[in-house]
N, C-alpha and C positions, 0 to 999 in steps of 0.2 A: 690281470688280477692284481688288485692291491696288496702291499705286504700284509702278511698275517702276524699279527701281536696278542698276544692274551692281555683277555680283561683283565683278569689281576697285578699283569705286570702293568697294567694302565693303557697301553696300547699306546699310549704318548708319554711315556714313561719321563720324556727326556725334557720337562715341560720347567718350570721356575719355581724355587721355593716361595713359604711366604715371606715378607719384606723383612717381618722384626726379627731378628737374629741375633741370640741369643752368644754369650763368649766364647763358646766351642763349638759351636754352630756350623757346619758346612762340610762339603761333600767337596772340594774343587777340584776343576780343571788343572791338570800338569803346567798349564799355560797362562793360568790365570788364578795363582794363589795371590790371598789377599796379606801383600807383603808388609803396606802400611799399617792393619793390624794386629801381624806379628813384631810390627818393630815399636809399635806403639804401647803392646799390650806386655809382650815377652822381652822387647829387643834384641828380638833375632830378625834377621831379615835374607829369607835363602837369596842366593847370589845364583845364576842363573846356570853355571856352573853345576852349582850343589843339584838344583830341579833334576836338571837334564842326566848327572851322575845317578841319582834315586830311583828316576823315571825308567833310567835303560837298566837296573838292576832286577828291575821287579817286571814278573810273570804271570800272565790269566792262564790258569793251571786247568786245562780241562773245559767244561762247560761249567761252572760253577764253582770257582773258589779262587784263590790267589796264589801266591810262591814268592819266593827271591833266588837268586844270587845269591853264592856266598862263597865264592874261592871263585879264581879265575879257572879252572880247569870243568865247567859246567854245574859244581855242586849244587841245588836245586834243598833250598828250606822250605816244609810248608807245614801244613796240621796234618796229624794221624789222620784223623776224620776226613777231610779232603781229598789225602790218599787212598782211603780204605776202601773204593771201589776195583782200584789197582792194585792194592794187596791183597785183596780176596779172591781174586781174578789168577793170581800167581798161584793159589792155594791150591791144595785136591784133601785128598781122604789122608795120605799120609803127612803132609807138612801144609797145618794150618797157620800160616804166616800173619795172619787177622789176630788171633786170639794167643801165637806162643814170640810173635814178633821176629823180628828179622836183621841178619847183618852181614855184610858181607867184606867180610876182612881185605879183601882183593879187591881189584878193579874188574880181575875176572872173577867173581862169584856176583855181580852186580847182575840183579834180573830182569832182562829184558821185559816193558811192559807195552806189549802190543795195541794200538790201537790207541794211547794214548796221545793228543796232542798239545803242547804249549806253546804259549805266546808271549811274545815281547814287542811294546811298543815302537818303533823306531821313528817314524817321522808323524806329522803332525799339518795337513793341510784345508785353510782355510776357501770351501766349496759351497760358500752358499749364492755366489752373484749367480755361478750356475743353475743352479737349482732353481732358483728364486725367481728367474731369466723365464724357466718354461712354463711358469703360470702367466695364463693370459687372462684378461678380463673377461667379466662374463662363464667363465667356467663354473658346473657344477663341484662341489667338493668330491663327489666322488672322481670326474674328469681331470682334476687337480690334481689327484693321487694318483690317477694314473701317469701323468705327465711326468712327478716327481720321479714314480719310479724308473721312468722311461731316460730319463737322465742320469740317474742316479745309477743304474746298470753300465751306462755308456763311460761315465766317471769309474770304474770300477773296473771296468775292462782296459780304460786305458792305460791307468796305473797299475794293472799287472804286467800290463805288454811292456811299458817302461822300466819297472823297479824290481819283478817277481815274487812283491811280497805278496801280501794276503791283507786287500782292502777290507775297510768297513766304515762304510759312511754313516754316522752319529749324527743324528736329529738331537739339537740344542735351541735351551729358552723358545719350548714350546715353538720350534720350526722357525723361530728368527736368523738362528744359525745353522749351518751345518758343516761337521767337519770330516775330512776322509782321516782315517788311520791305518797307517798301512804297520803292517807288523810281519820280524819274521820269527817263520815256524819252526816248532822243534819236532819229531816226530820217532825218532828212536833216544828214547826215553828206560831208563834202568831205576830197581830200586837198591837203593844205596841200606836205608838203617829205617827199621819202623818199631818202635819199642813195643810189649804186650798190649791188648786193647785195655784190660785190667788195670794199666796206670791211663792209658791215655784217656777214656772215660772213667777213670775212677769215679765213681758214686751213682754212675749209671745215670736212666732216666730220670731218680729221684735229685740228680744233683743239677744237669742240665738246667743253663736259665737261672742260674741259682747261685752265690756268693756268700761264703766266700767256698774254696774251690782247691785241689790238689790234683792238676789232670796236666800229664808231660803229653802233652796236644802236639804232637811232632813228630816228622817221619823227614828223611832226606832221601833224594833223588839224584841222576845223574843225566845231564844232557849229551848225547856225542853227535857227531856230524862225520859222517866218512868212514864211521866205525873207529874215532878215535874220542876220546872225552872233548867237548867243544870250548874251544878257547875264548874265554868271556872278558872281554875287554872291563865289562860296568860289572861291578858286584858289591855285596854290601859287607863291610869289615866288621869282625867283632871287636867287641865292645869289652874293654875288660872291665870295669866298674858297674855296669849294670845302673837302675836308675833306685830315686829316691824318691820321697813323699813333696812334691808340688813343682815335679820336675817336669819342662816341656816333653813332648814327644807328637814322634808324625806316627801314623798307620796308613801306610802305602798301599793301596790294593784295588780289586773290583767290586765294589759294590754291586749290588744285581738291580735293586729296583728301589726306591720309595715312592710315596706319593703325598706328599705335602702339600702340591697345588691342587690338588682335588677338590672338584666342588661337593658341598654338603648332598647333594643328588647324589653325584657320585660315589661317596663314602658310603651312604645311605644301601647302595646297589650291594657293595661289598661286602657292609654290616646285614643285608638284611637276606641278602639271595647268595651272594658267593659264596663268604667265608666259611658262612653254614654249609653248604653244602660238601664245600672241601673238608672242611672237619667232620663231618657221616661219614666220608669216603673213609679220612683218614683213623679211625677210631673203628669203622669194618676190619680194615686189613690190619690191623695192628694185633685184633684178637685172633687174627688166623693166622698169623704170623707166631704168635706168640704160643699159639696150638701145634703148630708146624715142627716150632723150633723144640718141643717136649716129646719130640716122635723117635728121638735117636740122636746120636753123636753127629752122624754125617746132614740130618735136618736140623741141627743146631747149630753146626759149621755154615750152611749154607744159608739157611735165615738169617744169619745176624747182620750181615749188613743191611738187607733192605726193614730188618727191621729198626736200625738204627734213624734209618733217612725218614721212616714212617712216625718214628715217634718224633721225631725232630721237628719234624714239620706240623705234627698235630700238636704239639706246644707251642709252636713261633705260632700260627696261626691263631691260636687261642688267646694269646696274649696279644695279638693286634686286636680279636675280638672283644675283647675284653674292655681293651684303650678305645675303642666305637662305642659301646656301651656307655661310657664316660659321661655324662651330660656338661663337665668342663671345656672336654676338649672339645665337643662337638660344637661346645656355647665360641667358643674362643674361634674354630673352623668357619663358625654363620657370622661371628664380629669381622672379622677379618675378609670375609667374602662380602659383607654389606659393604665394607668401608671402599672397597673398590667398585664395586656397583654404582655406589651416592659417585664416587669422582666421574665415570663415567653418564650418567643419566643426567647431571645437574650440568652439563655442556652441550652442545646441539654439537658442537663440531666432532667431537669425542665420538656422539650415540650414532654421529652418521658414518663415522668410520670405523665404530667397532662392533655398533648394533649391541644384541642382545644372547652374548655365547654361551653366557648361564643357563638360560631358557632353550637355546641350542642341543647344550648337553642331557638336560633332565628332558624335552623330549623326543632324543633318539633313544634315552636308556628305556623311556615308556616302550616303542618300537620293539625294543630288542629282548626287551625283558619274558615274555612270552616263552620266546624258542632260545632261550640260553642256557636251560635245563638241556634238551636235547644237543644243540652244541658241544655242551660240556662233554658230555658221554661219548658221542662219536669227535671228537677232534680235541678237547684242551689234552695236555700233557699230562696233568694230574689225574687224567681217570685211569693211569695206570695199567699197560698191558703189558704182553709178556714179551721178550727180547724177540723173540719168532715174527711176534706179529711188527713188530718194530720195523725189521727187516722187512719184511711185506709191504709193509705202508709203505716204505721208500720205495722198495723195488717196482708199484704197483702205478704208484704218481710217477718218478721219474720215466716211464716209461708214455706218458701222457704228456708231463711235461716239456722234457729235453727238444719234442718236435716242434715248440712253440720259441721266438725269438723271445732273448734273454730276459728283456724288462717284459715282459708277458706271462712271464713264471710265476708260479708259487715261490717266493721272496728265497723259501730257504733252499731252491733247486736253482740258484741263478749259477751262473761261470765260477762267481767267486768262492763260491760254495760247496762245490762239487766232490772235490776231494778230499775234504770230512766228511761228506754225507756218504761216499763212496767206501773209505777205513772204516767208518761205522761199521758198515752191512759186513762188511768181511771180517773185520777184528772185534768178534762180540764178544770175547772171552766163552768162558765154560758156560752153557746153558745145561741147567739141571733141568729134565722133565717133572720132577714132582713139585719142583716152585714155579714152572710153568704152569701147571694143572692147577695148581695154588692161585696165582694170581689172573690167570683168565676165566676161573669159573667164579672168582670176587669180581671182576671187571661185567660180567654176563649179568652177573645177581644187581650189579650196584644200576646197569643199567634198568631193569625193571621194577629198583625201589626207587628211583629216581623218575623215571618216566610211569610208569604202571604198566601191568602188563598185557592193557590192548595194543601201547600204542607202537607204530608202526617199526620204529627202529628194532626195539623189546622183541616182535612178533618176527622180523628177520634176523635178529642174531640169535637168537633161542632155536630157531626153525622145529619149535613144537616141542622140544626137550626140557628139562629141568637142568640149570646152568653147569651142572659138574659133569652131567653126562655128555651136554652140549661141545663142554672144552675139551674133553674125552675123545672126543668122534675127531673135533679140527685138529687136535694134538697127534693123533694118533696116523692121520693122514698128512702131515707135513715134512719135509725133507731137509726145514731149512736149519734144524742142528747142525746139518754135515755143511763145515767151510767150501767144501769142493762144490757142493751143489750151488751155495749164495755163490761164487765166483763164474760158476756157470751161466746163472739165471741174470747176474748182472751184465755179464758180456753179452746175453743174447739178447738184452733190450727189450722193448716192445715186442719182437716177434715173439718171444720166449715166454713174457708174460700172458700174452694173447693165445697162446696154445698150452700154457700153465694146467695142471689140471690138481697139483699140490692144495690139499683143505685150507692152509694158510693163508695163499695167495686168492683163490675164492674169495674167503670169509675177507680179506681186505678190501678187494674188490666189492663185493656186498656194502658194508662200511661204507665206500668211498663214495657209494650211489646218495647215501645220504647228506655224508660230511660237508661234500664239497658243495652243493646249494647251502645248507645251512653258514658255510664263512663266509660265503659269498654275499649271502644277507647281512651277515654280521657287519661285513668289513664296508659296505653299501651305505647300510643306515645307520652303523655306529662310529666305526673308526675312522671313515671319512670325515663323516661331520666332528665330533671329538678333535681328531689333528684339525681341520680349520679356526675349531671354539677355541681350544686351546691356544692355537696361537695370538689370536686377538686377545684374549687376557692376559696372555703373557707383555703383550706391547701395550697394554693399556695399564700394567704393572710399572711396567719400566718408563712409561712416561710419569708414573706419578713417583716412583719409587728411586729412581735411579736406575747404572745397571751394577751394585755391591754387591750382587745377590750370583748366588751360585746353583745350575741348574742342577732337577730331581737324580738321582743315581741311572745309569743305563746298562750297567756291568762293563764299562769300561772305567780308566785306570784313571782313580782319583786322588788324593790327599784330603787326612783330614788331621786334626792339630788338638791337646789338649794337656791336661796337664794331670801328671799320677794325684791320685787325690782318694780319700778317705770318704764314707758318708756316716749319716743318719738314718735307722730304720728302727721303727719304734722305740723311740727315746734311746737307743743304743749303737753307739761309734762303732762301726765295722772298718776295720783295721784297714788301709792300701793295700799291705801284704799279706799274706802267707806264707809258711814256711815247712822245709822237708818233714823235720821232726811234727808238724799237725798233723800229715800223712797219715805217718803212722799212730801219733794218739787218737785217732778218729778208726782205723781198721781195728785198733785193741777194743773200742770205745762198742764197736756192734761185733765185738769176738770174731773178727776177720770174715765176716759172714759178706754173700755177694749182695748188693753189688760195691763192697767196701774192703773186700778182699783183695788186699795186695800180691804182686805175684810173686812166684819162689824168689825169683831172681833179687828181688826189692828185699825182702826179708831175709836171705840171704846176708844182704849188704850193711842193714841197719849200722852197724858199728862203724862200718867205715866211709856212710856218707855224713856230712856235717849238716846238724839237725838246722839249725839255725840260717843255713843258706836257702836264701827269698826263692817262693816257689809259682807263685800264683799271684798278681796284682791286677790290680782295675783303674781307670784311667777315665776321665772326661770324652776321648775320643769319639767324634758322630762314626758311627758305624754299623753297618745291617748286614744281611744275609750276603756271602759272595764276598767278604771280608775277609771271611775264614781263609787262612793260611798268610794271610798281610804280613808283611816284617814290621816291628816296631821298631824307630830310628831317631837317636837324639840330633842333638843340635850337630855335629858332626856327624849324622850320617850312619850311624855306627847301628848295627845292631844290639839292643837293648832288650829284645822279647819279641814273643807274635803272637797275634789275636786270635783269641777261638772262639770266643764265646762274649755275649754279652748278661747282664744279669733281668732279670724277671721284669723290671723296671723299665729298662732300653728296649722291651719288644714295641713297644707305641711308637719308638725312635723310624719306624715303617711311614707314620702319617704324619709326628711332631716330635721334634726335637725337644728334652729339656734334662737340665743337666743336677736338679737337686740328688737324688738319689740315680738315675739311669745313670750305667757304667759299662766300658768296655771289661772284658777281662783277658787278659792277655799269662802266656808262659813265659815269665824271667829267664832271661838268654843267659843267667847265671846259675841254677836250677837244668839247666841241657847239660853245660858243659860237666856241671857235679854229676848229673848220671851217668853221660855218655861215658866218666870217667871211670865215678866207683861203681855202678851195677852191672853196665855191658862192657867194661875193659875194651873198648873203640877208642883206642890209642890213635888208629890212626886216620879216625875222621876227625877227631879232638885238634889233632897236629895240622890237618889241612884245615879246621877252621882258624885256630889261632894263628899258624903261620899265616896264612894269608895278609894277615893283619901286617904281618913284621917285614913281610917281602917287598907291600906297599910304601912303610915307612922310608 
């Protein structure tokens, strides 16, 4: 079976930007920053030294977001927001740590967060003669894929037997390249300091995407190893000066995905069948969420995270939607895809080596487009189910899978994989039953407004019920809230799920009777051909273009460069900065009323933090989703701020870069140290950030 990729993350995610590239332009390689121009442009030129010092500081925090270093002793920076599934998880009825914030004075009041894993980049090896080796002529695309994987397993096995880190082989420039990254894990994980949600989204949904901004986006963590705090060689120093208006700066982090090289077909798919659909989903659950959370203190405790991630996504989404819509950019997307077309069609030697992958990919998405509706529902991630069933799907495949040799898996059940997918199922944190009931009787509904309610999948997960009563029956029949049970049902493998008679694992099973023909197709007649087409334009890029160009985002650890800067938006100069004292003239400004309401603690303080200290800025920096929690770093290195957010303008920064008004926004690492100081008197994370710096010297 081929790897499995979502269409929206591209499925070849990992493919070539387009050529013309703009001054702040680029997503790169730890290996391949483009030094001559930064030294041409800034006169800075990192020294290889400095990479490899930034590179080993910085953390893919979770499955989705970023971190650093910041004290040798494991301290872990990242965004509130990127934490806040592990803060909420710490939570219960009596200490909501989400919404009253958190600290802990001691090393022993630090709270253990179960289940969470982090990563750090360590080495860096170039695997594609391999790869490249086990395509033979004459192969089918999907034969091909098989091939890769079957190597690519065996690559991944050996460098764990060698190294014991945690491989991951990275598809670059559209499969020209491919690199292994081996990384090591952190797995007992503490929360250190998470300020109220109240400053960290201040201004709420209506602020989100939006500029200018007063949100202390930041929570700190701790790593240990042996049960002692982990001794961190590479970490990032603060900064005492903080930055200024047309100041360089890097955003160190993971990006998750874009899609630049996209053909207009493809964009097309996105704009016309996907991202709509993703946004119905996401615009269902947001009002049940939003209903859920008006039901009581403890359904209001307990929704607000995933209502967080729901509205998040139903705005980033909207704003890519939106930049499709565009008839610029799309014009600029067909200019730019003709002008490689004309190079290769006007050459005989060219069209016989790269043919026709344009026409490739527009018609496998014909193929595909049909049953992607139903894909979507039974297998993409975004149709959203409940933690239970989560459990189930793993528990239900891995017990199918694990008997098949390794490159014959399901990509996300190979060797290297095993033991997050395994902490998953046991460390789900708190599952609440009534946001279960919540989001499986949305997941039931979304399938029969999405498919109708003859068709087949609709008519087996319903089994003749109306969806809440449906979830009702499977909820009510399931065991896998209790950890003992999932740790049971794990160790007894295949037999255990085979004699399973839990509603859960049924209704997975059910599910699975469907899913797994439907990727099967998918990955057949789309993702194969796709990863083939793709690669050919990618070389047929690089023969015309050079190779300057820096490949699509993959959620692995990139660099990008830009300079603090100001804009224009309707005839009106929006400041670089922010500052403490707007905070608060913008909470008097809507009478302290939610979502502008600052919390006790901040009002409290008003006198004695200094209004005037920089709170909030925005930057040139390419940056997208999975960014979130990046450290920002000047020309030394130094912490200077970190990214959360970018502004309404930067969501199109998904398919094109452009730097007139789109801006990162980042929290001033001068604005922490003012709070951590005057509102949470965290004397003594303030000491271990600053010392650090001085211990260095």
């Amino acid at each position: 079976m081929r790897n499995h990729r979502l269409l929206l993350m591209g499925l070849i995610m990992t493919t070539l930007t387009a050529p013309t590239v703009h001054a702040d332009e680029g997503m790169w390689l730890p290996n391949r920053l483009p030094s001559d121009h930064l030294k041409a442009t800034y006169g800075f030129e990192p020294t290889a030294q400095w990479i490899d010092h930034v590179r080993k500081s910085c953390i893919r925090f979770g499955r989705g977001g970023s971190a650093s270093f910041v004290s040798p002793n494991g301290l872990i920076m990242t965004n509130h927001h990127v934490g806040a599934t592990a803060i909420a998880k710490l939570s219960d009825s009596k200490h909501d740590y989400l919404h009253d914030g958190f600290y802990a004075q001691t090393r022993d009041g630090e709270l253990s967060c179960e289940g969470l894993e982090l990563f750090t980049l360590a080495e860096i090896r170039d695997v594609s003669k391999q790869i490249h080796d086990a395509i033979k002529p004459g192969m089918s695309p999907a034969e091909a894929s098989a091939a890769r994987d079957a190597v690519k397993s065996q690559i991944e096995q050996d460098a764990t037997k060698e190294t014991q880190l945690q491989p991951e082989i990275v598809t670059l420039y559209g499969g020209r390249q491919y690199h292994l990254y081996l990384y090591k894990k952190y797995t007992d994980i503490r929360l250190v300091f998470a300020p109220e949600q109240g400053i960290a989204f201040f201004g709420g949904d209506i602020s989100n995407f939006e500029y200018p901004r007063y949100d202390l986006d930041v929570s700190f963590f701790r790593a240990y190893e042996n049960g002692k705090p982990a001794k961190t060689e590479h970490f990032l120093q603060w900064s005492a000066d903080g930055v200024s208006e047309n100041d360089l700066v890097f955003v160190v982090g993971h990006p998750y995905r874009t899609q630049r090289i996209f053909t207009t077909s493809h964009l097309k798919l996105l704009r016309d069948v996907e991202i709509p659909m993703i946004l119905s989903a996401y615009n269902q659950l947001e009002v049940e969420l939003i209903q859920f959370r008006s039901e009581g203190a403890e359904h209001h405790r307990i929704g607000t995270d995933p209502l967080f991630g729901v509205q998040n996504g139903r705005k980033a989404f909207g704003g890519i939607l939106a930049g499709l819509f565009d008839s610029h950019t799309m014009a600029q997307k067909e200019a730019t895809q003709k002008s490689l077309q004309s190079f290769v069609q006007t050459d005989e030697t060219r069209v016989a080596k790269w043919g026709d992958p344009w026409g490739e990919i527009e018609a496998a998405i014909k193929k595909v487009e049909d049953v992607f509706p139903a894909y979507y529902v039974s297998e993409n991630r975004r149709m959203r189910m409940p933690t239970q069933f989560h459990v189930a799907k793993h528990l239900v495949r891995m017990a199918e899978e694990l008997k098949k040799p390794d490159a014959e898996r399901l990509s996300e059940y190979r060797d290297s994989k095993l033991d997050s997918i395994k902490r998953s199922i046991i460390s789900t944190g708190p599952i609440y039953p009534d946001l279960e009931q919540l989001i499986l009787t949305d997941a039931l509904t979304r399938m029969g407004r999405v498919l109708g309610g003859d068709h087949a999948i609709v008519k087996a997960a319903l089994g003749g019920q109306r969806p809440a009563d449906r979830a009702a029956a499977i909820l009510a029949g399931c065991k896998l809230g209790d950890q003992t049970e999932r740790q049971r049902m794990l160790d007894g493998g295949s037999e255990a799920i085979a004699g399973s008679k839990d509603s859960m694992i049924l209704f997975a099973k059910l599910l699975d009777g469907y899913a797994r023909p439907l990727r099967e197709q998918v990955e057949d007649e789309w993702e194969s051909v796709e990863a083939a087409a793709y690669t050919r334009i990618a070389e047929a890029m690089y023969a015309k273009d050079g190779e300057s160009v820096y490949p699509d985002a993959t959620g692995t650890l990139r660099f990008s460069f830009g300079t603090v800067k100001s804009y224009t938006q309707q005839g009106k100069t929006i400041p670089h900065t922010t500052n403490i004292g707007g905070a608060f003239d913008l909470s008097r400004e809507f009478k302290n009323a939610a979502p502008f309401n600052l919390p006790e603690s901040w009002l409290r303080a008003e006198k004695k933090l200094s209004a005037s200290t920089p709170f909030n800025y925005v930057s040139t920096c390419d940056i997208i989703g999975g960014n979130s929690g990046s450290p920002t770093v000047n020309r030394n290195g130094e912490i200077v701020g970190i990214i959360f957010d970018g502004n309404i303008q930067a969501l199109i920064w998904d398919i094109q870069f452009e730097q007139e008004q789109a801006r990162g926004v980042h929290v001033d690492s001068r604005a922490i140290i003012e709070a951590l100081s005057q509102v949470y008197n965290a004397k003594a994370l303030v000491s271990e950030l600053q010392e650090s710096k001085l211990a260095s010297n």
